[in-house]
NUKE-40793 format. One record per residue (C-alpha): residue number from 1; x, z, y; residue in one letter. Coordinates in steps of 0.1 Angstrom, whole numbers. Each point is the difference from the previous one (the first is absolute). Layout:
BEGIN
  nr    px    pz    py rest
 NUM     X     Z     Y    A
...
# end
This chain:
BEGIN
  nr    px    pz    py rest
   1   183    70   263    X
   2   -32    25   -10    X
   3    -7     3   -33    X
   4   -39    -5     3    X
   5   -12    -8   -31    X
   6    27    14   -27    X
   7    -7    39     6    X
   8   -38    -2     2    X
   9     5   -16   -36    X
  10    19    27    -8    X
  11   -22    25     5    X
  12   -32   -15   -13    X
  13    25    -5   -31    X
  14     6    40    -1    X
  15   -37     8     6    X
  16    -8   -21   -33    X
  17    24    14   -18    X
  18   -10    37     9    X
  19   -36   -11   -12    X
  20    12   -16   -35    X
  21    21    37     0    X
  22    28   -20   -10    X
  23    27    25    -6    X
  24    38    -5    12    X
  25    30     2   -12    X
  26    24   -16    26    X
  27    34     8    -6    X
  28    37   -12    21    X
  29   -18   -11    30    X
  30    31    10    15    X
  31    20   -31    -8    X
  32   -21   -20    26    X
  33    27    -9    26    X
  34   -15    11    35    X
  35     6   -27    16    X
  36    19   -39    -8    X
  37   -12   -26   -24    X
  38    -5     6   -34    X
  39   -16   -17   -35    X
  40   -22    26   -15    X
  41    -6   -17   -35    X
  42   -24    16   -24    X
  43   -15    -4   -35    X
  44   -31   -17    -3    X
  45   -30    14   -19    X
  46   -31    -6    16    X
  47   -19   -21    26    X
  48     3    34    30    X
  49    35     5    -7    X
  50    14   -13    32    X
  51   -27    32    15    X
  52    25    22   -20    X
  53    35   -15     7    X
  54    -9     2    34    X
  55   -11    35    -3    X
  56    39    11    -9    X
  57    11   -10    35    X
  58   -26    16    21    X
  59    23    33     1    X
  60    27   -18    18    X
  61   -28   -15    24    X
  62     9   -35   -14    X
  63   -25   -30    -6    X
  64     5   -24   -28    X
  65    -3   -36     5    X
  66   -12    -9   -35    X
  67     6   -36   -11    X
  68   -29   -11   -19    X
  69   -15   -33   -11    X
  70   -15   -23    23    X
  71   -35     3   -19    X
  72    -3    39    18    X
  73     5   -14    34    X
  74   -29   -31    -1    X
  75   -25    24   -15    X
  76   -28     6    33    X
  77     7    35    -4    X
  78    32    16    -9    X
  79    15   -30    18    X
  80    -4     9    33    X
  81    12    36    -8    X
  82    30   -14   -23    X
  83    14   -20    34    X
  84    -9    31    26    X
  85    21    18   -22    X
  86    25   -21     0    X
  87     9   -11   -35    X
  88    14   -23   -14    X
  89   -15   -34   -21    X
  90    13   -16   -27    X
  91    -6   -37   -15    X
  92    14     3   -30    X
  93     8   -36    -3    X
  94    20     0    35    X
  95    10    35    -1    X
  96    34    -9    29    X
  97   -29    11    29    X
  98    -6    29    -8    X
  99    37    11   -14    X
 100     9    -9    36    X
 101   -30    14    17    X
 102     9    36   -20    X
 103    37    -4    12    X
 104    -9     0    34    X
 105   -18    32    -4    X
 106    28    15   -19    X
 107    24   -11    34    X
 108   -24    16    23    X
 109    -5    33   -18    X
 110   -30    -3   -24    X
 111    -2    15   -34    X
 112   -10   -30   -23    X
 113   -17     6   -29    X
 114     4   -20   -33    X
 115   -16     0   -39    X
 116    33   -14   -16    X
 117   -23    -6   -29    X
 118   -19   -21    19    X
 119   -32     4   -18    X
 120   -20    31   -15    X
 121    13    10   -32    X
 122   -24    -1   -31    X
 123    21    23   -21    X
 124     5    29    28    X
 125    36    -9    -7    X
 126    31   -15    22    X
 127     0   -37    -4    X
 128    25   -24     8    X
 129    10     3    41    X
 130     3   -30    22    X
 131    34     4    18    X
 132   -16    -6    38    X
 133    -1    37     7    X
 134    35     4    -3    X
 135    14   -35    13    X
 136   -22    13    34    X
 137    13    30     1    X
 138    35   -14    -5    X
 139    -5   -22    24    X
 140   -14    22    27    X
 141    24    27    -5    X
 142   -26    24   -11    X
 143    -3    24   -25    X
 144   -24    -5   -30    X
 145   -28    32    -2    X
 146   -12     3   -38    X
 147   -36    15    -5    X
 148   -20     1   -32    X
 149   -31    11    -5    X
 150   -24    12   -30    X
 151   -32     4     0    X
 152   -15   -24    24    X
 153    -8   -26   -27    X
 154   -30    26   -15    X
 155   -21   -11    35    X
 156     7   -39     0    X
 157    21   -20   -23    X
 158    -3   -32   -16    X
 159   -23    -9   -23    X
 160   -23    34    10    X
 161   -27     8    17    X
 162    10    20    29    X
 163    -8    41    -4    X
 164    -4    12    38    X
 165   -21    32   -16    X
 166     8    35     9    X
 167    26     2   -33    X
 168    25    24    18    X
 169    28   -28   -11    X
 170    33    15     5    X
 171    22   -26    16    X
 172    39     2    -2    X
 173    23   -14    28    X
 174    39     5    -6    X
 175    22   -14    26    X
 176    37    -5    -9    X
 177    33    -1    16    X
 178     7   -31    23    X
 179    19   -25   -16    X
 180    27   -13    19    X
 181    19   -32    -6    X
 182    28   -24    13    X
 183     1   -36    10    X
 184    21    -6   -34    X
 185   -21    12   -24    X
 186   -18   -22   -24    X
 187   -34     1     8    X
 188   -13     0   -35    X
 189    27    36     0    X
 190   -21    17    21    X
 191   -34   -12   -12    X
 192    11    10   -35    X
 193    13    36    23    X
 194   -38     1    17    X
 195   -18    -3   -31    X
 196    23    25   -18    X
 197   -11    25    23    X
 198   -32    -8     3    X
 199    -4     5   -36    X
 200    14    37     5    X
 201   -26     6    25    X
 202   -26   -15   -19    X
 203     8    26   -25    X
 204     0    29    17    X
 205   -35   -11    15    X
 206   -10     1   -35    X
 207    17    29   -10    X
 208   -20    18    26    X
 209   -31   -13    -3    X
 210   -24    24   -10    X
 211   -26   -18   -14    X
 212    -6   -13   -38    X
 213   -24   -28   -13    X
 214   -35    24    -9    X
 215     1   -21   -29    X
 216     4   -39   -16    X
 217   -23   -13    25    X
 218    19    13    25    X
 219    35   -10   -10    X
 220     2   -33    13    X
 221    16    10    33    X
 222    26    15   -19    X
 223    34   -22   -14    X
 224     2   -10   -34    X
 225    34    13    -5    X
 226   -19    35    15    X
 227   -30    -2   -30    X
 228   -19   -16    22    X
 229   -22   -32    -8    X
 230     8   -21    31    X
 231    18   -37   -11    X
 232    40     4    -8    X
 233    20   -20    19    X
 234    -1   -30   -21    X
 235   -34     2    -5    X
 236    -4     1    42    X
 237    22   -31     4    X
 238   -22   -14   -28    X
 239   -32     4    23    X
# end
């Protein structure tokens, strides 16, 4: 079936980003499979970071059914453009839907994508992850894609006003080694596995990034345990 409203998206998405001059730093785009199901899970720092998950599979020619709350999807606009592209709501208080709507996709050959964290993290840190991702991908008998990405939460996080100026934010996007798993395995083992690496590639996201707060205003997108004033971990539970 044509894909008529997905790559029109796409592009729009691109054009904005060439006007914001937001500047890349995409890295193991190669781990993508080509083709066959897949959970593509990713950190989750800010409101557009489903935009930059997707973006890591775009080399490979893959779409990413995201699964996102049900909120998204009866909103009058990206509604619409949330079902045309075919992903995937969740109600968080009978999530079984959409675990089996996103295992369908998985046996027909979609690349699912999933924020194990579930929610935006305050402290710019890995939080606790929900086991879903990887009792899907166990259960499809598809391999688990880690992404993480830095940056992205210095346009549009929580508890900020969004900055859509021309700031020439550097945005890093490191894609990991799939993850691949057996029917056997604990799923809490390879949650614990995903975030593990994860963390690696959040690291090296921040290793490379090449920008540094211009100054204590300007720290807040920046981990406490990095000198940065944004809430520890405790302190984002607390909130």
């Amino acid at each position: 079936m044509a894909e008529l409203v997905y790559p029109p998206v796409i592009a729009t998405a691109r054009a904005w980003f060439k006007t914001l001059d937001l500047r890349f730093d995409i890295q193991g785009t190669e781990h993508v499979p080509r083709r066959g199901g897949a959970v593509l899970v990713s950190n989750h720092i800010s409101y557009l970071d489903f935009v930059f998950a997707g973006l890591a599979a775009l080399p490979a020619k893959r779409l990413v059914r995201f699964m996102a709350k049900d909120s998204v999807f009866r909103h009058k606009v990206s509604g619409p453009l949330m079902r045309a592209m075919k992903h995937i709501p969740v109600d968080r208080s009978r999530g079984e839907g959409a675990y089996e709507h996103a295992l369908k996709a998985l046996d027909s050959g979609e690349v699912v994508g999933v924020f194990p964290e579930a929610t935006i993290s305050r402290s710019f840190t890995l939080k606790d992850f929900k086991s879903g991702a990887a009792r899907m991908a166990q259960e499809a008998r598809v391999p688990l894609v880690p992404v993480a990405l830095w940056g992205t939460q210095r346009l549009w996080t929580k508890g900020r006003k969004r900055d859509f100026g021309r700031n020439h934010f550097p945005v890093g996007i490191r894609v990991g080694e799939p993850l691949h798993t057996t029917a056997d395995e604990p799923a809490a083992g390879l949650t614990s596995r995903m975030r593990e690496r994860m963390q690696e590639l959040l690291e090296a996201a921040q290793r490379a990034y090449p920008a540094v707060p211009e100054g204590p205003h300007d720290s807040w997108w920046l981990p406490a345990h990095m000198g940065g004033t944004a809430p520890t971990p405790a302190e984002a539970r607390a909130m």
